[in-house]
N, C-alpha and C positions, 0 to 999 in steps of 0.2 A: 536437582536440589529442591526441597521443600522448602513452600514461603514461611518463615516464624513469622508473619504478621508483618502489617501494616501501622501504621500511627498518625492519626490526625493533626497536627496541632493549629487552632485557631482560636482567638479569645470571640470570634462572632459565630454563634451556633446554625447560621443558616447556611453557609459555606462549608462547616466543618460537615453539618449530617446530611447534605446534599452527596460531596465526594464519600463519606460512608457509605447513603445508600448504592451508589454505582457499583462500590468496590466490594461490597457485605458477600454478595453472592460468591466470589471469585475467588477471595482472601479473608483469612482471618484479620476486622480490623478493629483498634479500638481508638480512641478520640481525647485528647486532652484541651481543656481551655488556653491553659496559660504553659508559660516555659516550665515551671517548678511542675508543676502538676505531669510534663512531660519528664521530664529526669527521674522524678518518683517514681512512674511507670517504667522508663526504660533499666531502671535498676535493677529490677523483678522481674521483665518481661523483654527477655531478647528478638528486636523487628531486626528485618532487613529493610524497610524504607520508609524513613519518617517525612512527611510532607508539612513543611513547616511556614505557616503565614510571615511575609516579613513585617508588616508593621503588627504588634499589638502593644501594649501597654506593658511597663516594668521591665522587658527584656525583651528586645527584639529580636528579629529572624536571623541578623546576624552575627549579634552577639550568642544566641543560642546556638546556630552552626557549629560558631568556632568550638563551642563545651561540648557539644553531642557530637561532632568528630575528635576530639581530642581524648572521651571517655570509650567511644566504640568506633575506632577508626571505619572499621570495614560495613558501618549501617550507612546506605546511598537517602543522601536527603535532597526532596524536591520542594524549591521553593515556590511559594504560592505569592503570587501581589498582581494587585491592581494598577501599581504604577511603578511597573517596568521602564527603563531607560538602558538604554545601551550599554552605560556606565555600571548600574547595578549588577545587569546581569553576569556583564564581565568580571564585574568583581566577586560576586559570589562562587561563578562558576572557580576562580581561581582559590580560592578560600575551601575548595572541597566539594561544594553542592553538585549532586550528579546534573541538575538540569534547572529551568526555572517554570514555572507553569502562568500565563498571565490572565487574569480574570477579566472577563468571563471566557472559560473556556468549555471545549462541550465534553461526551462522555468518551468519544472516540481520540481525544486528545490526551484525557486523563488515562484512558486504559491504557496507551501506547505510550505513554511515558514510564507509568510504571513496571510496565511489562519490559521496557528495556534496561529499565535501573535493576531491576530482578534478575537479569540475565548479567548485567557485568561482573 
C-alpha cells in the first residue's frame, strides 16, 4: 500500500521542520502549526500518520487525538512530547495513538516508528 502522506503537527517550528526534513525524502509530508490548521488540512488531504505534539497551545495533543481519531479512525497518530511519563503514555496509547515518540529523539527512532504505524 502507498503512503497518502504524512502530517506534522507542532506549534514550535524547529521540531516540526527538523522531523520534515528526515521524513521529506521517504514520504510525501506536509506540516501544520496548530490543531485547527491540522483538521483544515486533514479535510482535503487524506494521511496515513499524523505525528501530533502533546503540549501546544488552545488545543492539545489530546484533546486533538480524540477529534482526529474520531473523524478518520483508520489515520495512526504518533505522539510527540518532551515530558513523557508513564501515565501519559499509557493513556494515550489507550485513547488510539499508535505510539508516543519522546523528545529528543534521533532519526533512526523516528523512521522506525513511522515505518511501523505504516505497516499496521
Amino acid at each position: 500500500m502507498e503512503c497518502r502522506g504524512i502530517l506534522i503537527v507542532d506549534d514550535e517550528i524547529a521540531p516540526r521542520e527538523s522531523i520534515r526534513a528526515v521524513l521529506k525524502d521517504k514520504y510525501t509530508v506536509a506540516t501544520a502549526s496548530g490543531v485547527e490548521e491540522a483538521l483544515k488540512y486533514l479535510a482535503e488531504n487524506p494521511v496515513d500518520v499524523v505525528m501530533l505534539d502533546l503540549k501546544m497551545p488552545k488545543i492539545d495533543g489530546i484533546t486533538a487525538l480524540l477529534e482526529i481519531k474520531k473523524r478518520y479512525p483508520k489515520t495512526e497518530i504518533i505522539l510527540l512530547t518532551a515530558y513523557a511519563t508513564l501515565a501519559i503514555i499509557k493513556k494515550v496509547l489507550e485513547l488510539g495513538a499508535f505510539g508516543c515518540l519522546i523528545k529528543p529523539f534521533d532519526k533512526d527512532e523516528l523512521l522506525d516508528i513511522v515505518d511501523r504505524a505504516l505497516k499496521k
